[in-house]
C-alpha positions as CSV (number, residue, x, y, z in Angstrom):
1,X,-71.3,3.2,-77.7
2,X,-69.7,-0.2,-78.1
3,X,-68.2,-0.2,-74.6
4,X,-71.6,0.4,-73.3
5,X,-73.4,-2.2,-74.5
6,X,-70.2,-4.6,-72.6
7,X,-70.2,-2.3,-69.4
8,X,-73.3,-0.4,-68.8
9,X,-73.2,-0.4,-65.4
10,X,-69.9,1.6,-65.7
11,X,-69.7,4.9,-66.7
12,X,-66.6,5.9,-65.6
13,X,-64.9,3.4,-68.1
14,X,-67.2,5.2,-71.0
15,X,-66.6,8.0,-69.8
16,X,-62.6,7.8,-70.1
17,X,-62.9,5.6,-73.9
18,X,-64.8,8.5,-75.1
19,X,-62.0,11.1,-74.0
20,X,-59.0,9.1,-74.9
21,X,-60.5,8.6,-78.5
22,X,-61.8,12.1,-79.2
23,X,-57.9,13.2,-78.1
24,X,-56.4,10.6,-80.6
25,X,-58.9,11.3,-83.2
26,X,-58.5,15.2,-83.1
27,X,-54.5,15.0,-83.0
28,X,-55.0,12.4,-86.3
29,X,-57.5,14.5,-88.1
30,X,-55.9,17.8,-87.6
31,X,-52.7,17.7,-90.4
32,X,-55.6,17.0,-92.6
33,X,-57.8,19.3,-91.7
34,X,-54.6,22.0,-92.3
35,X,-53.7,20.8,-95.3
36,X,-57.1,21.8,-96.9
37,X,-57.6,25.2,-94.9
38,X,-54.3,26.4,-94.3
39,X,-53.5,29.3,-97.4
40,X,-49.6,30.1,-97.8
41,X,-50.9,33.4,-100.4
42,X,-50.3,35.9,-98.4
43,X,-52.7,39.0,-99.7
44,X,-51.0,42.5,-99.1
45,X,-52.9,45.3,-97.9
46,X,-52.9,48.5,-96.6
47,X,-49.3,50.1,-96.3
48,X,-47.5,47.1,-97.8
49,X,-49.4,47.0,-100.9
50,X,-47.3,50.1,-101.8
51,X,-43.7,48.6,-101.5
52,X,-41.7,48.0,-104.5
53,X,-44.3,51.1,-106.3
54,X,-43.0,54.3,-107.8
55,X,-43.9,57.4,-106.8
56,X,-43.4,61.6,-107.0
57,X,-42.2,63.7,-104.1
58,X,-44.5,66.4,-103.2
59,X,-42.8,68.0,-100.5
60,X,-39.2,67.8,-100.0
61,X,-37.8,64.6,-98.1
62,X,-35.7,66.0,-95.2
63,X,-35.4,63.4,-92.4
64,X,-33.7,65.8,-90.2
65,X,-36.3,68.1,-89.9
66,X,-39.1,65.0,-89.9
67,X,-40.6,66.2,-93.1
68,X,-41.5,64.9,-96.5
69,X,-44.2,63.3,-98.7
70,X,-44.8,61.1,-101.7
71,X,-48.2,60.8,-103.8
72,X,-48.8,56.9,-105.2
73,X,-51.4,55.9,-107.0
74,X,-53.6,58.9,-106.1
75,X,-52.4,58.7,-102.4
76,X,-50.4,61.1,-99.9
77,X,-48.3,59.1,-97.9
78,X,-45.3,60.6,-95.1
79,X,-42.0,59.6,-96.6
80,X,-38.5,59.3,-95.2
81,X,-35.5,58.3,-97.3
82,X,-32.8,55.3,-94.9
83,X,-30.2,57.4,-94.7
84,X,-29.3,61.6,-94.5
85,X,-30.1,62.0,-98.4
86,X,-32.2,65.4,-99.0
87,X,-35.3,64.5,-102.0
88,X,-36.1,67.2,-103.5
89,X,-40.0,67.8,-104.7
90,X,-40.7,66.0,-108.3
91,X,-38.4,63.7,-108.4
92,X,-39.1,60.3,-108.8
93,X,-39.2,57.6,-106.3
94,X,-39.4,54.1,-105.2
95,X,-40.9,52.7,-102.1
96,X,-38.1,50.4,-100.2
97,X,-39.9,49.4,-97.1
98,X,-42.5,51.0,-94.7
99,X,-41.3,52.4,-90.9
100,X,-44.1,52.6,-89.0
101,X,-46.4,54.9,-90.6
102,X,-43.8,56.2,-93.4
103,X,-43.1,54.8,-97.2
104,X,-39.4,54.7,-96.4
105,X,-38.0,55.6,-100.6
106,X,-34.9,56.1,-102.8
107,X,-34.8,58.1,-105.4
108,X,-34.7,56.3,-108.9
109,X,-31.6,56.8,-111.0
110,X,-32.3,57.3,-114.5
111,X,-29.4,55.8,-116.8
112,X,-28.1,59.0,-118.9
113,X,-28.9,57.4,-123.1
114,X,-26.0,58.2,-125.3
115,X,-27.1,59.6,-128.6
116,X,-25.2,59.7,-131.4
């Protein structure tokens, strides 16, 4: 607006202020503009909510033969274990990772008590 009222007759000149402020404005407004939107919480859903859970097996964990499943939380989900270890059914697990659609567990080792 300003260089139009001390070159009216030019609009090319406008025409170039008006882009070479809006570029220097946007690049000087945007780390503020990210400071108040950008959220580092990242909310876990779906298949990753389960990780770190215990669980029960409920058919036996055989990843040679591609089978196995664990119920969480009132959910069925298609278990594998990382390496060659057999599960067998009802024994407690946890949930390490997921592998593409499978809760990838180990079993949970319960420390022996000594009584006396």
């Amino acid at each position: 607006m300003i260089v139009s009222i001390f070159a009216p007759e030019n609009i090319i000149l406008q025409c170039t202020v008006f882009i070479i402020s809006s570029v220097i404005l946007l690049l000087l407004t945007k780390p503020i503009v990210n400071k108040f939107t950008k959220k580092d919480k990242k909310l876990e859903t779906n298949a990753y909510s389960i990780i770190g859970k215990k669980g029960i097996v409920t058919q036996d964990i055989n990843n040679t033969l591609g089978v196995g499943q664990i119920k969480i939380s009132n959910e069925v989900w298609s278990a594998k274990t990382e390496n060659e270890v057999k599960i067998e059914k009802g024994t407690e697990v946890k949930v390490i990772k997921i592998d593409g659609v499978k809760a990838v567990v180990e079993p949970i080792t319960v420390s022996s008590e000594v009584t006396k």
